[in-house]
C-alpha positions, 0 to 999 in steps of 0.5 A: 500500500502507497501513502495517499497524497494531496493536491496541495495549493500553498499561499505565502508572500514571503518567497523563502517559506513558499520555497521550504514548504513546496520542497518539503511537500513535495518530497512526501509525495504531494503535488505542490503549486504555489501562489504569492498572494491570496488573488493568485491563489483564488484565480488558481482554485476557480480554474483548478479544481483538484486542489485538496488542501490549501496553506494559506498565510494570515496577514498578507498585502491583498487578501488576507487569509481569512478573506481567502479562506472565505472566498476558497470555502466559496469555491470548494466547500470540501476544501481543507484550509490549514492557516499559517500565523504567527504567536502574536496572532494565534486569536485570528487562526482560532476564529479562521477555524471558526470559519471552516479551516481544519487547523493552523501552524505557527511560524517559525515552524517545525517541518514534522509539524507541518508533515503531520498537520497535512497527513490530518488534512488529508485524513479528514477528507478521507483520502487515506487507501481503503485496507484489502480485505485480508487487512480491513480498515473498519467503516465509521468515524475511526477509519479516517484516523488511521485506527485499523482494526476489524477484531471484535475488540476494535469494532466494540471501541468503533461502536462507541465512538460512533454513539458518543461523538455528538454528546457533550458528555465527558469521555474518559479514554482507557488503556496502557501506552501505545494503544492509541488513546489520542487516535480515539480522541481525535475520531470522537472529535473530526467526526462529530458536530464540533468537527470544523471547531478546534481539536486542542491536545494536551500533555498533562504529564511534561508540565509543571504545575505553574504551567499547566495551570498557565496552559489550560486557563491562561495568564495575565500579565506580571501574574508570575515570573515570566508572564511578560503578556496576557495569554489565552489558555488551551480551554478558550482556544478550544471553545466550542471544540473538543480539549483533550487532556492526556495523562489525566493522572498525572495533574496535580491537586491544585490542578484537579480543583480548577479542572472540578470547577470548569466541568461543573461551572463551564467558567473559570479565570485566567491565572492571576486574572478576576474576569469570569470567562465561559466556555463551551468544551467538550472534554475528552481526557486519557490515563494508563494509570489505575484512578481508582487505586489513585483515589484511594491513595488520596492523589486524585479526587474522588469527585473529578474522577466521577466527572470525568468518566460520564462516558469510559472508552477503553482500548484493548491492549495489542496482545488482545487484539492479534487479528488485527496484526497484519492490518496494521502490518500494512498499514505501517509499511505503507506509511515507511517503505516509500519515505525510506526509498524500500521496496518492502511490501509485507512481511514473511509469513515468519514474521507474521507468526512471530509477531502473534507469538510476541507480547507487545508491552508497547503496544501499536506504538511498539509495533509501529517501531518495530516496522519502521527500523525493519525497513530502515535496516532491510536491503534495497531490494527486499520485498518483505521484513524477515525475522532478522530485520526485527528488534533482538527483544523481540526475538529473546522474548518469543524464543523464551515463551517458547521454552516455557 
């Protein structure tokens, strides 16, 4: 399986940027026109119409982004509109999103980001290649999501996903590392009601206390060493969307509390601020840890967590859901056989037994590591990924479950 591209129109005044971009793209795969002005590029989507994403500047000479994004949407209703703004000017990417662009990134930007951001574009039209057969990519929300998977386990996630997507009510996600919590999360969202509102993410586990509370509720200037301006938190920038708070175990108790008050009261205060700010979010949160045991323990409140599980998904560990190996077989050397220049296609019936013999602590996320170093090591012209391309634990792991 080939990774799916796009037609992709980028828009920027400043040449350097339309060069990088085009360069970058383009060498994923996608083809790549560009444009200097928002009125070359609105001459181009009325005369081309194979354009599936456009990256388009905020603040440009002629016609801004927003300008652009509304005559575009004119033209294309389908089209997907990723803005391009600067820090200072996060406010009017979130209100084009609130015009129908599916994300933003800001500049300076990293070229990972910019890669993933389109690979989600591409994904919300729903360009990704269907599975074969023999590797099914179940229909409904999660098959836009890369979430492939046809075992009974899976197809139980799926169905819930599909009959929760529209509540405001929170979600708890469930499950060990590498399951793929924040897949689901991102299904629930792009498939649900608020799916032209912002998807915002956090990673409640790499952040201090002080900033986190910054993060999700925002500051005011001089509140704290380092607030050199007022900043909008994750909560206002998700308005009307989804937020999606990872690691939900992890939060401090200070942080629990202020977290209590939004979900009851939909309000709250930025970090050193008194004005009153209300919200529509749908939260959707995740942990590997048991909440229950921390409850007991006294380290997570007992109130939050019944909040915060209105609604429990739970993701089967990989272990628990083997059927769906080869799929995911493919869909992996789909993504990593091409960007490396490898002719690998699938893996040898070897391999495959072996994958089902092996326990998977990691998880997807394991397995998708493990595909990416076997094509990365394998010879050029390879067409399969044979057991001496895999990683030595795997092997040491097998090889021992076999002697007992």
């Amino acid at each position: 399986m080939r990774k799916k591209t796009a037609n992709i129109l980028v828009v920027d005044d400043e040449p350097n940027i339309r060069r990088v971009l085009e360069a970058v793209l383009s060498k994923e795969g996608h083809s790549v026109r560009v444009a200097e002005n928002g009125r070359k590029a609105q001459d181009i989507l009325t005369t081309d119409n194979s354009i599936d994403v456009l990256i388009s500047d905020l603040i440009m000479p002629d016609i801004n982004g927003i300008e652009l994004l509304e005559a575009a949407k004119e033209i294309n209703p389908s089209l997907s509109v990723i803005m391009i703004t600067a820090h200072g000017t996060i406010q009017s990417a979130v209100d084009a999103m609130k015009l129908g662009a599916l994300d933003y990134i800001t500049n300076p930007f990293d070229l990972d980001d910019i890669k993933q951001v389109v690979k989600n574009a591409i994904a919300r039209r729903g360009m990704e290649e269907s599975k074969p057969p023999s590797a099914s990519v179940t229909k409904g929300p999660a098959a836009e999501f890369d979430m492939v998977g046809s075992s009974e386990a899976m197809l139980d996630v799926f169905r819930m996903v599909d009959r929760i997507k529209d509540s405001r009510a929170t979600v708890l996600i469930r499950g060990e590392s590498g399951t793929g919590k924040e897949g689901i999360a991102r299904a629930l969202h792009f498939t649900s009601v608020r799916s032209a509102k912002p998807f915002v993410p956090v990673a409640c586990v790499a952040l201090s206390e002080q900033l986190l509370q910054s993060e999700l509720f925002g500051h005011e200037k001089g509140s704290f060493t380092g607030a050199i301006g007022r900043k909008k938190g994750r909560f206002e920038l998700a308005n009307q969307g989804t937020l999606f708070l990872d690691e939900i175990g992890d939060i401090p108790p200070t942080v629990q509390m202020m977290l209590l008050r939004v979900i009851q009261e939909r309000e709250f205060e930025r970090v050193g601020g008194d004005e009153t700010i209300r919200v529509d979010v749908r939260l959707v949160t995740a942990t590997n840890q048991d909440l229950e045991k921390l409850v007991k323990e006294g380290k997570f409140r007992e109130d939050l967590f019944y909040r915060l599980q209105v609604v429990t998904v739970n993701m089967p560990p990989l272990r628990d859901r083997l059927d769906d190996i080869p799929a995911l077989v493919e869909r992996f050397v789909g993504m990593y056989a091409p960007d490396n220049g490898k002719k690998i296609e699938f893996a040898s019936p070897e391999t495959l037994e072996l994958f089902t013999k092996y326990g998977w602590p990691g998880n997807v996320r394991e397995l998708e590591n493990a595909i990416e170093r076997a094509i990365v090591l394998a010879d050029p012209d390879a067409r399969l990924i044979t057991p001496d391309l895999l990683p030595d634990e795997i092997m040491r792991m097998v090889t021992i479950g076999s002697n007992n």
